[in-house]
DORO-470980 format. One line per 10 residues: number of its first residue (from 1); their letters; for each residue x, y, z of N, C-alpha, C. Coordinates in steps of 0.02 Angstrom, whole numbers, padded with zeros to 5 digits. Each point is the difference from the previous one (the first is absolute). Layout:
N
NUM	a	X/Y/Z/X/Y/Z/X/Y/Z  ...
# end
This chain:
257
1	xxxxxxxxxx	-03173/00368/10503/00038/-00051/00036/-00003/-00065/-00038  00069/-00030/-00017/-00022/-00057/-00018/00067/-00049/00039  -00025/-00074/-00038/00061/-00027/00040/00071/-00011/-00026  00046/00011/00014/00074/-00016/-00036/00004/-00069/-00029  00022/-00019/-00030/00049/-00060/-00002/00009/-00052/00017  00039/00033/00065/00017/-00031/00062/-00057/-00011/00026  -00041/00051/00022/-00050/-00037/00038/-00032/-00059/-00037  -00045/00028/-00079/-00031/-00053/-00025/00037/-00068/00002  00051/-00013/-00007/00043/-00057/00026/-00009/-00045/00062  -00006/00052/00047/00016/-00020/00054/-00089/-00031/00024
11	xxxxxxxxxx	-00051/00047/-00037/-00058/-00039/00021/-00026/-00054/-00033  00044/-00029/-00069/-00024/-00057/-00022/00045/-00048/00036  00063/-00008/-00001/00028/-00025/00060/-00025/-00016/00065  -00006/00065/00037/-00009/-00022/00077/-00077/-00011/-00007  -00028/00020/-00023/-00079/00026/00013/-00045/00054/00035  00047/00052/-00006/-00006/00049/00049/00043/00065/-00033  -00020/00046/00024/00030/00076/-00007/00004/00033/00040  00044/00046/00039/-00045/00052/00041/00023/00081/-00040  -00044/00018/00018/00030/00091/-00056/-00024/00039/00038  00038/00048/00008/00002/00061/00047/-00014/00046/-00009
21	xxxxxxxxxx	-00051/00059/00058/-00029/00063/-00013/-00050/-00015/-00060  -00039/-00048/00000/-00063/00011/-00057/-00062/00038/00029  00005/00004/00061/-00054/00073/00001/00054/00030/00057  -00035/00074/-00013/00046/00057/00015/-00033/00008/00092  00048/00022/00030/-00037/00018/00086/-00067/00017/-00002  -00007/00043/-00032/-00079/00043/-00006/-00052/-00074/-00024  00009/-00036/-00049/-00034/-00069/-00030/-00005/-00044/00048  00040/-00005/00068/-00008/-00046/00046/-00038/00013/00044  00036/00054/00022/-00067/00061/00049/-00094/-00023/-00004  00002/00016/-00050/-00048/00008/-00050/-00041/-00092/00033
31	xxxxxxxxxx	00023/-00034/-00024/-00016/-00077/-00003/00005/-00001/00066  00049/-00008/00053/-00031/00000/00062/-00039/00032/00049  -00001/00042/-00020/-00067/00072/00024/-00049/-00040/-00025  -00014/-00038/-00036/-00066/-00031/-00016/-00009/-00044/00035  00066/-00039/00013/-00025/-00068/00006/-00029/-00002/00106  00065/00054/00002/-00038/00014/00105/-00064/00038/-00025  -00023/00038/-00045/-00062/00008/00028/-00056/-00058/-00032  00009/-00072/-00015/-00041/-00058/00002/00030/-00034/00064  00045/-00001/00007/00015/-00025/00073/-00052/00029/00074  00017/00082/-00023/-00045/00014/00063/-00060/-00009/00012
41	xxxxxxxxxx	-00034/-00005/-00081/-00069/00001/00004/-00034/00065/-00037  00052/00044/-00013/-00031/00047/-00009/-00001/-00001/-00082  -00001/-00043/-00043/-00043/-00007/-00059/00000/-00078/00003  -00070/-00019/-00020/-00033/-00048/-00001/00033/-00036/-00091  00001/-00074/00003/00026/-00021/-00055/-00065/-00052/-00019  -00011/00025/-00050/-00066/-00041/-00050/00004/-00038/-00025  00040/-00004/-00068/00037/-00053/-00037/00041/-00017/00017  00049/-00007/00048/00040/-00048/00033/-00011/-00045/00056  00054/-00041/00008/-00011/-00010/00092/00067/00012/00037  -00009/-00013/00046/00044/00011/00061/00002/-00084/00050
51	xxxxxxxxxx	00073/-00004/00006/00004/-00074/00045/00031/00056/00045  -00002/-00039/00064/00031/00028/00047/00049/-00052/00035  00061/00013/00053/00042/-00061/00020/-00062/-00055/00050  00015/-00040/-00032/-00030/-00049/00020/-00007/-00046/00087  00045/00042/00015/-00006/-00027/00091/00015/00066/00017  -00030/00051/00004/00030/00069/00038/-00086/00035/-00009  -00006/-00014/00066/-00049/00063/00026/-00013/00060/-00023  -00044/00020/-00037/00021/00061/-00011/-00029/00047/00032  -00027/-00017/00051/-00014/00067/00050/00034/00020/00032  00063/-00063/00032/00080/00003/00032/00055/00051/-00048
61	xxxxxxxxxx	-00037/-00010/-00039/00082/00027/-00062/-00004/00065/00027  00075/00005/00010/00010/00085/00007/00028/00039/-00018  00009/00013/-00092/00010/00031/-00028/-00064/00030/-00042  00016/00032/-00062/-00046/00026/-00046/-00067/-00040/00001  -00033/00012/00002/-00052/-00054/-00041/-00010/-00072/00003  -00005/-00026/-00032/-00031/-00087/00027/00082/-00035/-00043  00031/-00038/00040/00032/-00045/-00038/-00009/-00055/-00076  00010/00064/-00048/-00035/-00021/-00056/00060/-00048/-00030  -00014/-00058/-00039/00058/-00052/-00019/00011/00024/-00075  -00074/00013/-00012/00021/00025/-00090/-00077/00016/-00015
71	xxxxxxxxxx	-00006/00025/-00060/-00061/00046/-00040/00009/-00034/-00056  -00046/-00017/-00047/00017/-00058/-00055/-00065/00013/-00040  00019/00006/-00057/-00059/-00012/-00059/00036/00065/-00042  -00029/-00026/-00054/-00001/00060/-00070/-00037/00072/-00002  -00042/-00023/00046/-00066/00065/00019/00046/00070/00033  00047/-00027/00041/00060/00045/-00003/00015/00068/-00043  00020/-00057/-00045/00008/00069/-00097/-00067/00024/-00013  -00052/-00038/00013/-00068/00042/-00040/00009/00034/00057  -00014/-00022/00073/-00039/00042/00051/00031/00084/00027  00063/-00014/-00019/00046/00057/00031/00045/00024/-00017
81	xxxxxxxxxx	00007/00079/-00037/00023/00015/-00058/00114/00012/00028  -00003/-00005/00060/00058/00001/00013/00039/-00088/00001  -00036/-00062/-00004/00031/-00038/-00009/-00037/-00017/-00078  -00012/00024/-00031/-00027/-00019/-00080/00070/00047/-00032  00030/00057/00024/00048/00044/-00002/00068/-00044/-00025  00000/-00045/00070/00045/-00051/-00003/00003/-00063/-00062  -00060/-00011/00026/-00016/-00070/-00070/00023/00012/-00061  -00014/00080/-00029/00019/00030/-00060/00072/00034/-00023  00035/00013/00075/00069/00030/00006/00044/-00005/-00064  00024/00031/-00050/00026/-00005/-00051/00055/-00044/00006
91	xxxxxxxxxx	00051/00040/00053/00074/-00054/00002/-00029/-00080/00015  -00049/-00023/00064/-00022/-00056/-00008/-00033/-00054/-00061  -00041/00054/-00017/-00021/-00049/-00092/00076/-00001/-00040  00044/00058/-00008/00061/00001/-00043/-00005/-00064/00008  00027/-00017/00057/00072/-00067/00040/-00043/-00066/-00032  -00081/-00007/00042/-00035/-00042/-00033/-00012/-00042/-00069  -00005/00087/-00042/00003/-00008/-00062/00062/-00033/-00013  00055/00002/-00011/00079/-00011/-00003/-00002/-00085/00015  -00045/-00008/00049/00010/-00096/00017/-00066/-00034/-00035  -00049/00022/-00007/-00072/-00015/-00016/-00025/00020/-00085
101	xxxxxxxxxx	00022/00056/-00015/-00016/00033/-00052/-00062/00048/-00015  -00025/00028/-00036/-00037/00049/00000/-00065/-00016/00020  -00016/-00048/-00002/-00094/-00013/00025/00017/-00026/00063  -00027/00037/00032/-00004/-00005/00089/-00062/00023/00044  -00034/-00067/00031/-00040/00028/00024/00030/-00008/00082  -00048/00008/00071/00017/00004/00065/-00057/-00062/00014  00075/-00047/00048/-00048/-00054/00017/-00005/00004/00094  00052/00044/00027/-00019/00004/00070/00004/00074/00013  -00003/00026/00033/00018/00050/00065/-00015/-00002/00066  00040/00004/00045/00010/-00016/00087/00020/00069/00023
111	xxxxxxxxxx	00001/-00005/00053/00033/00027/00052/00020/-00036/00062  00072/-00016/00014/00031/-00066/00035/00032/00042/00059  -00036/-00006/00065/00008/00033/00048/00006/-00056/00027  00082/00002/00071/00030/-00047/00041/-00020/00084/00078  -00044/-00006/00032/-00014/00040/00063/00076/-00002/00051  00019/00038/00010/00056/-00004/00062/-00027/-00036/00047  00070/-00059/00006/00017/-00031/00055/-00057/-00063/-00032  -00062/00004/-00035/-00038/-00061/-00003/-00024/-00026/-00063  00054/00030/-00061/-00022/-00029/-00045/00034/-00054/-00011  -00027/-00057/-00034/00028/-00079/-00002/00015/-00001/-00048
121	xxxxxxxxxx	00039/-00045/-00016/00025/-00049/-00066/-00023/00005/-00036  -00007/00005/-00064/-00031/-00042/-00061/00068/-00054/-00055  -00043/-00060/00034/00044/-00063/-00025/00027/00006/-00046  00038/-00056/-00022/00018/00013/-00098/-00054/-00026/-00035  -00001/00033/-00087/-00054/-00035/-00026/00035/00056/-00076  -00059/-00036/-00035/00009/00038/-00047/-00030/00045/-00035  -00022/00062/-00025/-00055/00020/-00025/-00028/-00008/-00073  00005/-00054/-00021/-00029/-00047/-00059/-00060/-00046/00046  00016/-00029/00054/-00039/-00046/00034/-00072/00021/-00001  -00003/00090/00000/-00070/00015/00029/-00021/-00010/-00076
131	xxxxxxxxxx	00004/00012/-00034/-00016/00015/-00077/-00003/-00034/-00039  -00038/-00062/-00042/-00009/-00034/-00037/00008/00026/-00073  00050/00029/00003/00002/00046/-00078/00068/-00032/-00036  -00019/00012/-00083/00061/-00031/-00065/00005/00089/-00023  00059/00003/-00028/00056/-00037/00031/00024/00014/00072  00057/-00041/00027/-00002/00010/00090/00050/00049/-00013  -00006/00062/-00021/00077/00027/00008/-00013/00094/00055  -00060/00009/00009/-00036/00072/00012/00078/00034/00063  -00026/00049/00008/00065/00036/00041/-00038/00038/00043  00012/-00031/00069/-00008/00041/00064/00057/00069/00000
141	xxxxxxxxxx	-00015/00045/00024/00013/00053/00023/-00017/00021/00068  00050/00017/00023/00006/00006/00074/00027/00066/00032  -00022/00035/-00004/00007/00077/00016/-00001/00015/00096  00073/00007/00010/00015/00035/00083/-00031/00062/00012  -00048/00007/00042/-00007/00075/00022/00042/00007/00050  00030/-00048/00061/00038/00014/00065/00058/-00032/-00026  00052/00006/00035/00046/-00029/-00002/-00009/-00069/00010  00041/-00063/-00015/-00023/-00061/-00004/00067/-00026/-00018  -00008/-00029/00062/00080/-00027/00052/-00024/-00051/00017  00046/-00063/00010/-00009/-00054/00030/-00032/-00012/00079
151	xxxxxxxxxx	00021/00062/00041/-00041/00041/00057/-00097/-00024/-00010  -00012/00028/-00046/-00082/00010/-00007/-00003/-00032/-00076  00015/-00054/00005/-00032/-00036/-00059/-00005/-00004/-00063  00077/00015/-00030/00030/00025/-00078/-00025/-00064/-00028  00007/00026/-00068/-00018/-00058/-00041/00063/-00060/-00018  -00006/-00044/-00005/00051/-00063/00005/-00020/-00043/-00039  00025/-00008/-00077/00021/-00041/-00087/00027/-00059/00021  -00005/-00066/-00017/00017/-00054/-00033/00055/00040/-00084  00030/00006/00002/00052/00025/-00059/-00016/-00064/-00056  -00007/-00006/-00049/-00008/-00033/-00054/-00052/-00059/00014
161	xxxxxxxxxx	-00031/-00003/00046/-00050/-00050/-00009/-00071/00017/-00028  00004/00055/-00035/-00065/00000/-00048/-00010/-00064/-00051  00077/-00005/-00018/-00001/-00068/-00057/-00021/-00058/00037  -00006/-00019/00056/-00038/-00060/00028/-00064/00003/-00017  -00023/00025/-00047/-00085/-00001/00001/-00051/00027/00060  -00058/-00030/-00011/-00041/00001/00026/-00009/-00051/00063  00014/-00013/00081/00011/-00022/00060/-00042/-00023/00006  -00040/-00047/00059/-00030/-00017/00037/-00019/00046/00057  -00040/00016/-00001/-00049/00039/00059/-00027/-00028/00035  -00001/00025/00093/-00063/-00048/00033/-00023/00070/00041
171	xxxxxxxxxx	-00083/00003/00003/-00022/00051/00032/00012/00001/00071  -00011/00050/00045/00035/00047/00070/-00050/-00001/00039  -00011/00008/00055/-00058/00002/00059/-00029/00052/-00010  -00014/00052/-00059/-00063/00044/-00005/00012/00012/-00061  -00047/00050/-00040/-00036/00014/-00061/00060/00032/-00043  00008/-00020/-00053/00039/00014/-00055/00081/-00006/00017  00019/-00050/00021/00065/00000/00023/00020/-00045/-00014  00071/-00040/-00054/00005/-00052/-00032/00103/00001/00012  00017/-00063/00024/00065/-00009/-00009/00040/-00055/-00043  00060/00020/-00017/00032/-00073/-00005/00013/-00032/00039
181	xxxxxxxxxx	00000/-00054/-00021/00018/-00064/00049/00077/00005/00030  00002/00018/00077/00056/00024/00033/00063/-00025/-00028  -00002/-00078/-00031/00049/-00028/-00008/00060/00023/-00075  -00036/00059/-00036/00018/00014/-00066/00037/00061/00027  -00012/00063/00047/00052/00036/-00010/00000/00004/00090  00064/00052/00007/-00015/00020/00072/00051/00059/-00007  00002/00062/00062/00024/00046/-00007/00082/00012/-00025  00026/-00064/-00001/00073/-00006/-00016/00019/00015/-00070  -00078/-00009/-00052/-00002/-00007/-00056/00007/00078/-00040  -00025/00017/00072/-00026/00085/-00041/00064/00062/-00001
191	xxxxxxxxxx	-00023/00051/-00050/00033/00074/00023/-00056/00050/00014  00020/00024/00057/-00029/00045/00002/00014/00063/-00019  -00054/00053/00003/00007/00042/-00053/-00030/00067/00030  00040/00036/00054/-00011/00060/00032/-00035/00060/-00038  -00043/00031/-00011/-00001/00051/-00031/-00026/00079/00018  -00008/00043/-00041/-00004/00061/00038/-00075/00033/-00029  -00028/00043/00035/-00061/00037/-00033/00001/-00001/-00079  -00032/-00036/-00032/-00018/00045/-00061/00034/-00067/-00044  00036/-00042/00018/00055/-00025/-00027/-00079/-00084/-00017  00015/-00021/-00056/-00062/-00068/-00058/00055/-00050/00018
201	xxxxxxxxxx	-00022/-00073/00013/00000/-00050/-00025/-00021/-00034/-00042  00019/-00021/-00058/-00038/-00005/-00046/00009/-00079/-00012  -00037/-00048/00008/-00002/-00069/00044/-00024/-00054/-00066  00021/-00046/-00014/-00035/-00054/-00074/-00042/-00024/00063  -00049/-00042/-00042/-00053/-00012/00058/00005/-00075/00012  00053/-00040/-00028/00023/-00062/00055/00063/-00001/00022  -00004/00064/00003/00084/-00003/00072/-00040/00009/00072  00040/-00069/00024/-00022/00004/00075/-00003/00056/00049  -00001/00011/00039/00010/00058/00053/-00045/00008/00060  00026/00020/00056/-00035/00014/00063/00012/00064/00034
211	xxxxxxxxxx	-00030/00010/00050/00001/00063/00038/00016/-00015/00078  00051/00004/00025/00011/-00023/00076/-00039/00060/00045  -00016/-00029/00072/-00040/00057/00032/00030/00041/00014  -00077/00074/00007/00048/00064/00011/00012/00014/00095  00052/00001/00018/00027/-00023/00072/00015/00095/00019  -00017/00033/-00055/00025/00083/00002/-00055/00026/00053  00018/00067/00018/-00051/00039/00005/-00023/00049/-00023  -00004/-00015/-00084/-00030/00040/-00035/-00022/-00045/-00074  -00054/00045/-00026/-00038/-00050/-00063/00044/-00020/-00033  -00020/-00033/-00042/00048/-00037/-00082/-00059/00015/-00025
221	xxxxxxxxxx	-00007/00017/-00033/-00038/00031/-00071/00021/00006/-00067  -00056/-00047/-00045/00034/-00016/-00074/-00078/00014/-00026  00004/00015/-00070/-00056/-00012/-00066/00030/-00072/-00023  -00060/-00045/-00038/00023/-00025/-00060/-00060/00007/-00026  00038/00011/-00095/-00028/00001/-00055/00013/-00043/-00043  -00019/-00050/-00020/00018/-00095/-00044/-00036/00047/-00063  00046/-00024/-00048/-00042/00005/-00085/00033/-00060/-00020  -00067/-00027/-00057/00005/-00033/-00028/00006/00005/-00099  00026/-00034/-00046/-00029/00006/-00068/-00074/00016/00012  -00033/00049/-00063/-00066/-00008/-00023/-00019/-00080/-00025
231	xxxxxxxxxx	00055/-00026/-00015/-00044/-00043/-00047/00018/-00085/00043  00013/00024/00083/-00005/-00059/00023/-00070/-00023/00002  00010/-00063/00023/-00070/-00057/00012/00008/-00038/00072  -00091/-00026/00012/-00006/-00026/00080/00026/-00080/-00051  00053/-00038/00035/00003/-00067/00001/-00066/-00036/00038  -00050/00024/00012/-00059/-00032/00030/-00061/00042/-00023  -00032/-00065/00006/-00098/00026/-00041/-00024/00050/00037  00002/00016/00069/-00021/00049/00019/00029/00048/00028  -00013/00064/00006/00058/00042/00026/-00023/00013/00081  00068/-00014/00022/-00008/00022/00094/-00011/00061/00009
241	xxxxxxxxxx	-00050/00003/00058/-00053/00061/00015/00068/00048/00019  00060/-00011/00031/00040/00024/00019/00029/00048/-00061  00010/-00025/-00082/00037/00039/-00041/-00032/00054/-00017  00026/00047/-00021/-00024/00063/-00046/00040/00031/-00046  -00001/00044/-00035/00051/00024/-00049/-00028/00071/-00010  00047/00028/-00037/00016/00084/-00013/00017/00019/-00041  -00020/00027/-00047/00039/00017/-00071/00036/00069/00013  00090/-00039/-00025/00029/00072/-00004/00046/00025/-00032  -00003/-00048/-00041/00038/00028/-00064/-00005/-00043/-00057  -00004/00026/-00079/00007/-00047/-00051/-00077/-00020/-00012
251	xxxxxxx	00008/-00054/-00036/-00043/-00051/-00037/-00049/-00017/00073  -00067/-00028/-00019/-00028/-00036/00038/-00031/-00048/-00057  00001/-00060/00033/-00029/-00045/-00056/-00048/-00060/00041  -00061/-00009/-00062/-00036/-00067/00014/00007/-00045/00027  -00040/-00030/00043/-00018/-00070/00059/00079/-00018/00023  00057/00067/00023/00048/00008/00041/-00042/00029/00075  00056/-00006/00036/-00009/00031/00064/-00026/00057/00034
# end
C-alpha cells in the first residue's frame, strides 16, 4: 500500500489523509477483541494506563466494562503482541515511510474509546503540543475499528492549518488534557471525516482537530499509532516522563529520541 499522488498532495496541502481498508475485517476484529477484553477487566494492563470518562460513574455504566476514555502508552507495542501487530503493520509503516522516510521509530500508541451515550469531547489541540520534539513534523495515525460518524464522535480537521505552526495551549480540568485557545478555531472551521472499520487517518501533527461527543448507542473505537524520524530531538533538557519511543524501521541513531 502506498500513497498516490493525489493523496500525497492532498496531505501536504490539507494536512491530513484518510486511506481506506488498511486493515482487513479479520485485523479489526482482532484489535477490538483486545481492547473489550481490557475494558472488562479480563486482562490486566502493566505497561500502560487507562483514563476513564471523567464524570461517569462507573459502577452506573451499563454497558461492557468500565467507561474507559482511552489506554495510552507505548507499553501497548511491547506489552501486547496484537497491538505491537499494529504498530508494525506493513501498509501503515509503507504510508509512514512515504511522508517520514525510512528511519522510523513509534512515539505513541492509544486506544481512543468514546463509551455510548457518555463519551465527551476532546477539544481542539494539536498533537505537537504534547511533544517537545525537532523536527515538529511526526504523523498521527488514527485507525477506526467502529464506524465513526458524526453520531459518536468522528474525527473533525482544521484543513490546512498545520502551516499555522505551533498554537497556544491552556491545560483542562484534569490530567493530560490541553486545548487551544477557543478563540483560534471553532467547529465551522472543520471537515469532518466519517470513516469505516479498518479505514487510517493519517494526521501531520499540527493540524488542529477535535472529537464531538459520542450521543450514539454504541462505542466509537479507534487505535492511534504517531511515528516520528529516528533522528528527531527533545527541544528541552529533559525528557517528559510522559514520552517513549519504538524502533521500527531503518537507522537508529545517537543522543536522538
Amino acid at each position: 500500500m502506498a500513497l498516490s499522488d493525489e493523496q500525497m498532495q492532498q496531505y501536504q496541502r490539507e494536512g491530513y489523509v484518510v486511506v481506506e481498508d488498511v486493515l482487513s475485517a479479520t485485523e479489526v476484529t482482532e484489535v477490538k477483541d483486545r481492547l473489550r477484553e481490557y475494558v472488562r477487566g479480563e486482562r490486566e494492563e502493566t505497561e500502560f494506563d487507562r483514563m476513564l470518562e471523567p464524570s461517569i460513574d462507573a459502577e452506573e455504566f451499563d454497558h461492557e466494562g468500565q467507561p474507559v476514555r482511552k489506554f495510552e502508552g507505548i507499553g501497548m507495542a511491547r506489552e501486547d503482541e496484537v497491538f505491537r501487530e499494529l504498530a508494525y503493520h506493513d501498509d501503515i509503516v509503507e504510508v509512514v515511510s512515504q511522508l517520514q522516510g525510512p528511519n522510523l521509530k513509534l512515539l505513541r500508541c492509544a486506544g481512543m474509546l468514546k463509551p455510548p451515550g457518555v463519551g465527551t469531547a476532546k477539544k481542539f489541540h494539536q498533537d505537537a503540543a504534547y511533544y517537545p520534539i525537532h523536527p515538529m513534523d511526526h504523523v498521527t495515525v488514527w485507525v477506526a475499528l467502529d464506524e465513526s460518524t458524526t453520531e459518536n464522535g468522528c474525527m473533525q480537521v482544521v484543513p490546512k492549518a498545520h502551516t499555522d505552526g505551533l498554537l497556544e495551549h491552556e491545560a483542562m480540568e484534569y490530567d493530560t488534557d490541553i486545548t487551544i485557545n477557543s478563540r483560534d478555531y471553532d467547529e465551522s472551521d472543520t471537515v469532518a471525516l466519517p470513516m469505516d472499520p479498518g479505514d487510517a487517518l493519517f494526521q501531520h501533527c499540527l493540524a488542529p482537530h477535535y472529537t464531538a461527543p459520542n450521543e450514539s448507542d454504541r462505542w466509537r473505537r479507534a487505535m492511534i499509532v504517531a511515528y516520528m524520524r529516528s533522528r528527531s530531538r527533545f527541544t528541552t533538557d529533559n525528557r517528559p516522563e510522559w514520552v517513549d519511543s519504538l524502533h521500527i524501521a531503518g537507522e537508529e541513531f545517537p543522543g536522538c529520541v
